[in-house]
C-alpha positions in Angstrom: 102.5 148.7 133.3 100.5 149.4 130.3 102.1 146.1 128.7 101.1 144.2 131.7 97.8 145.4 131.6 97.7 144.4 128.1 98.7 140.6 129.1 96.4 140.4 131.8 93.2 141.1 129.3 94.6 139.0 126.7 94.7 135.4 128.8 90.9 135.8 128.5 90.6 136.3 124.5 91.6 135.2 121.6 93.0 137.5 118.5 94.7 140.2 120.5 98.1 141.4 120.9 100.1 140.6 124.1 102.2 143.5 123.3 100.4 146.8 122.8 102.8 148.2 119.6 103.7 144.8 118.2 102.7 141.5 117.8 102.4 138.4 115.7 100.0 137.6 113.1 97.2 135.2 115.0 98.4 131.6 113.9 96.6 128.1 113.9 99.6 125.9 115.3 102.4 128.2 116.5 106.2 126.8 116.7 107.8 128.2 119.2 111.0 127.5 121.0 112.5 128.6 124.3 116.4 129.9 124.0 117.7 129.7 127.2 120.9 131.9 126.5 118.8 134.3 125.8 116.0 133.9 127.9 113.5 134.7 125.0 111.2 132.9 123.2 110.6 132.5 119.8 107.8 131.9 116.8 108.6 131.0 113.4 106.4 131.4 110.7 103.0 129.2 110.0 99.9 130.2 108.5 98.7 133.9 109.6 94.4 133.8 110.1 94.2 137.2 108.9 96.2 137.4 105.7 95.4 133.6 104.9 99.1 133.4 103.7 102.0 131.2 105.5 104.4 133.3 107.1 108.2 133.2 107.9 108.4 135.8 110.1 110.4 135.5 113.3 109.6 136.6 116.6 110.8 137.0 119.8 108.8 137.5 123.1 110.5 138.6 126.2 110.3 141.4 129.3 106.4 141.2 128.4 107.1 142.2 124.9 107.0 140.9 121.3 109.7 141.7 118.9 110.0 140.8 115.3 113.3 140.0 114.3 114.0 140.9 110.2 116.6 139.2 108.3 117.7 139.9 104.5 117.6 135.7 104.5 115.5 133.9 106.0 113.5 130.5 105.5 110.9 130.1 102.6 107.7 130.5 104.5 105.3 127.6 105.5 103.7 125.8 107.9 103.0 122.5 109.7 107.1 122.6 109.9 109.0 121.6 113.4 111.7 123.9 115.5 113.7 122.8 118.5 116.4 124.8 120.6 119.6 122.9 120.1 121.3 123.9 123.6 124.8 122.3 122.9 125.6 125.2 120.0 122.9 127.1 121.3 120.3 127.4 118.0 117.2 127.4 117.0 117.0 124.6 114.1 113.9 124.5 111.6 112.8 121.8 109.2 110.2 121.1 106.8 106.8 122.1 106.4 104.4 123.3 103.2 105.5 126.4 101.4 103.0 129.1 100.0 102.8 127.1 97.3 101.9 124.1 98.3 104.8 122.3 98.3 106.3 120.2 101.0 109.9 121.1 102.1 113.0 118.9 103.1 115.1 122.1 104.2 117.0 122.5 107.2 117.4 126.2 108.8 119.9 127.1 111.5 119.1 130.5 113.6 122.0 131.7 115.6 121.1 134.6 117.3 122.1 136.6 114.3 121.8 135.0 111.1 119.1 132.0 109.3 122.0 129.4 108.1 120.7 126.8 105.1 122.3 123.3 106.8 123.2 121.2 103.7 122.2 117.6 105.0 120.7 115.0 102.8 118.1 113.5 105.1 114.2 112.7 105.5 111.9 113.3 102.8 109.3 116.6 102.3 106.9 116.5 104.8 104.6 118.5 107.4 102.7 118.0 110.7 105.9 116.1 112.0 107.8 116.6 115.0 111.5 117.5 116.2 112.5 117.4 119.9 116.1 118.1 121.4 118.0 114.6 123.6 119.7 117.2 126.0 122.0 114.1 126.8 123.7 113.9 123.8 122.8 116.5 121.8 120.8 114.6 119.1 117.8 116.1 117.2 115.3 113.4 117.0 112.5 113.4 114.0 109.4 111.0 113.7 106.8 110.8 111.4 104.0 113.4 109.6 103.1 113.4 105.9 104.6 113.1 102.6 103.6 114.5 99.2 101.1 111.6 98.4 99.3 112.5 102.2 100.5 109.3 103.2 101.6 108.9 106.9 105.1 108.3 107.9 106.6 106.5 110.4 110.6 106.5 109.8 112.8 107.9 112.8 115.7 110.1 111.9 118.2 111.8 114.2 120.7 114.9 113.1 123.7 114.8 114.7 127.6 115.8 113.6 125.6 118.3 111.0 124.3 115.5 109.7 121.2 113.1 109.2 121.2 109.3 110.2 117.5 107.1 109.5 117.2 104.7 113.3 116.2 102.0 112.8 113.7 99.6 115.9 112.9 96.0 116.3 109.2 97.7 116.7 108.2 100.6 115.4 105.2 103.1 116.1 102.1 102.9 113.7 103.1 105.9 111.1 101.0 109.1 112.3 101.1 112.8 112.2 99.9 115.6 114.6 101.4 113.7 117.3 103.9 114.8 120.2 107.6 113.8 120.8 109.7 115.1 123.8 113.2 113.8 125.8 112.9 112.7 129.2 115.6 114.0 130.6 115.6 112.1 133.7 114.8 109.3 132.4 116.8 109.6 129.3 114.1 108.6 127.2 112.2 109.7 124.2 108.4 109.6 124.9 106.1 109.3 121.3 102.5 110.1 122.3 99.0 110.2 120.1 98.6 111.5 116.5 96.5 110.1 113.8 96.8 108.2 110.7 95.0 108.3 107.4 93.5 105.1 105.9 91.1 104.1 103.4 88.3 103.5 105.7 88.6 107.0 108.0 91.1 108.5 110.3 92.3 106.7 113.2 93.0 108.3 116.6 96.2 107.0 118.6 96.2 106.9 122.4 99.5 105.1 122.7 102.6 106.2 124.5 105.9 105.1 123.1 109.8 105.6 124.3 112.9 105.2 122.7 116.5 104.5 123.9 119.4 104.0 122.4 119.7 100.2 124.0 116.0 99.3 123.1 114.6 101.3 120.4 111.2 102.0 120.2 109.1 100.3 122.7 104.9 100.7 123.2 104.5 101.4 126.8 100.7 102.6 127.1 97.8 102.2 124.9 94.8 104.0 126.0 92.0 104.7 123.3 90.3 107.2 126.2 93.1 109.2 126.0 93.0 109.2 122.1 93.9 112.7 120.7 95.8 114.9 117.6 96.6 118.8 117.6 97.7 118.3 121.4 100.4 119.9 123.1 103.2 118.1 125.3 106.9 119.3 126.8 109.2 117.8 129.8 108.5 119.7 133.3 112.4 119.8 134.5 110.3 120.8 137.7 108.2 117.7 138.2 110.2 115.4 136.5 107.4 114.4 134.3 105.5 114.7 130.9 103.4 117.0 130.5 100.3 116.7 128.3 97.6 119.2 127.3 94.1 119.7 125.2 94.1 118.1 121.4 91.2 117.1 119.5 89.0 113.6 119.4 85.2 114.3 118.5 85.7 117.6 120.2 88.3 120.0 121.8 89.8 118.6 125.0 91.5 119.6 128.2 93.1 119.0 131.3 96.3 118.4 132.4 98.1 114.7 132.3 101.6 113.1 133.2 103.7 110.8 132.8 106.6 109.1 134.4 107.3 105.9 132.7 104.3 103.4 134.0 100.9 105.4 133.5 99.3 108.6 132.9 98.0 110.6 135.4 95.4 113.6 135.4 95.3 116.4 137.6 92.3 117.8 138.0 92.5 122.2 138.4 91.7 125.4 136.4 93.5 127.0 133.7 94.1 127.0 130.1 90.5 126.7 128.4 89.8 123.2 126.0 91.8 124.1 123.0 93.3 121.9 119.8 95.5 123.7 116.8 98.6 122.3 118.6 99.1 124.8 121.2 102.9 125.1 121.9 104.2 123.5 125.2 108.2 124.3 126.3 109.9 124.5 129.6 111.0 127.9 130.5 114.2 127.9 132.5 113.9 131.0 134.3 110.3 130.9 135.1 111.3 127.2 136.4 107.5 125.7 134.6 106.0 125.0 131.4 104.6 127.6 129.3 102.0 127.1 127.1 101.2 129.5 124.0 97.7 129.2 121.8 96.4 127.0 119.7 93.0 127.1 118.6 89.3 127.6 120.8 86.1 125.9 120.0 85.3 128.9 117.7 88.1 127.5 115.6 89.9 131.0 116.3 93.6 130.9 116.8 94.7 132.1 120.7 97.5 134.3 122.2 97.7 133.7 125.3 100.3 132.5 127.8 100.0 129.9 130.4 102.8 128.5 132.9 102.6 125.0 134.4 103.6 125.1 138.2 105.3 121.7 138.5 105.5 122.3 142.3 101.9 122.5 142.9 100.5 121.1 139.6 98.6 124.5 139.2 98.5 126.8 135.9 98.1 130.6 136.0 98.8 133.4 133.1 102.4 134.1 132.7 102.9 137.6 132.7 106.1 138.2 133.1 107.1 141.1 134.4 109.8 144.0 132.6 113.1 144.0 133.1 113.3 147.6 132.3 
């Protein structure tokens, strides 16, 4: 009850501790993941608010609880790196990101359940602010994108596959970017690309196109809406809905609201919930609450958040996940 209790206050605030005992560090841009086998979810590292120091601590929240998990090895810490849940060997995988001392990192971590693994794969260069999503068709790892060591903007495609890396190459290719989104349709069997932002000599410019992938067609632009325009956003596949789901970012402000996509156009739903918020907030589907939870990111008081969301795909509603103890 009293962790419950605990929950329930902390949908409404930022900087508190879902769990009474123990909790992670508040974080701009949290990576999470959601392990299905073990029907957790996790954090890795990023750059702690308090401390002012990148982390590589991992986490695991589950029965309402956070636990920190303490290996002898572990990952160099940083931030602005990607995780996905490989579900075919059923790991978390980790890749790049900026170290504590500034330095951008081409390492790839495995995370069993027990151990951090180094995977020796020569693949895409040091980078940050890219991003890593899981084909549950095939089993792939797909990267796109971020920033290299000169803070230039990248636009190469790489998958991992066979414990190793292979650079795709498209016909067309999307404009390079970083703080963008990249999920797999799984219904539709499709990589879907959305917004970002790219660095230039004359300013920063905003994407507000949608791109998708196959393995037939490559990359292909599907939308291109500068009024949906936005970096620092959070997006995930509903299993529920069958859909994309989108969520806050920044553009000349922090943003909000709730949009999908199926393939042709994205739609808003218009309904309460998670306040406007940028920082990335993290977006996964969560198997055994059957919806899409969404964790953080950062408020208008550019103050990182802790609090949990789930996306009702069945009635395109949010409310706070509090998930109830086991025990």
């Amino acid at each position: 009850m009293i962790n419950l209790l605990a929950l329930i206050i902390c949908v409404s605030i930022s900087n508190c501790d879902p769990s009474i005992e123990d909790s992670p560090c508040p974080r701009n841009q949290p990576v999470m993941a959601y392990a299905a086998k073990d029907d957790a979810i996790f954090l890795f590292g990023g750059y702690c608010s308090t401390t002012k120091k990148r982390l590589n601590d991992l986490w695991q929240f589950k029965n309402s609880q956070w636990k920190e998990i303490k290996q002898d090895e572990a990952p160099a810490a940083r931030s602005g790196h990607a995780m996905v849940y490989d579900t075919f060997n059923d790991r978390l995988l980790v890749f790049g990101g900026k170290s504590e001392a500034g330095q951008l990192l081409d390492d790839l971590w495995s995370w069993n359940g027990s151990v951090w693994s180094k995977l020796e794969a020569t693949g895409p260069a040091p980078r940050q602010s890219h991003t890593l999503a899981f084909n549950s068709s095939t089993g792939e790892v797909f990267l796109f994108g971020g920033s290299n060591v000169e803070k230039q903007s990248l636009d190469d495609t790489w998958i991992f596959k066979d414990e190793g890396w292979e650079r795709i190459n498209s016909a067309s290719v999307p404009p390079a970017r970083l703080q963008h989104t990249l999920v797999h349709d799984a219904e539709r069997k499709k990589m879907v690309l959305f917004g970002g932002f790219d660095r230039t000599e004359s300013g920063k410019i905003v994407y507000g196109d949608t791109w998708e992938w196959d393995k037939t067609k490559g990359w292909e632009l599907k939308d291109n809406n500068e009024q949906l325009a936005r970096d620092h956003h959070g997006m995930a596949y509903d299993l529920t809905s069958k859909s994309t789901i989108l969520f806050g970012g920044y553009n000349q402000g922090y943003l909000g609201g709730t949009w999908h996509w199926k393939g042709e156009a994205w739609v808003k739903h218009q309904h309460s919930g998670p306040s406007e918020r940028a920082g990335k907030p993290s977006l996964f589907y969560h198997a055994a609450a059957q919806g899409i939870i969404l964790f953080g990111g950062w408020d208008q008081g550019n103050r990182p958040l802790m609090d949990f969301w789930k996306y009702d795909g069945h009635t395109n509603s949010w409310s706070p996940f509090l998930p109830l103890s086991k025990d």
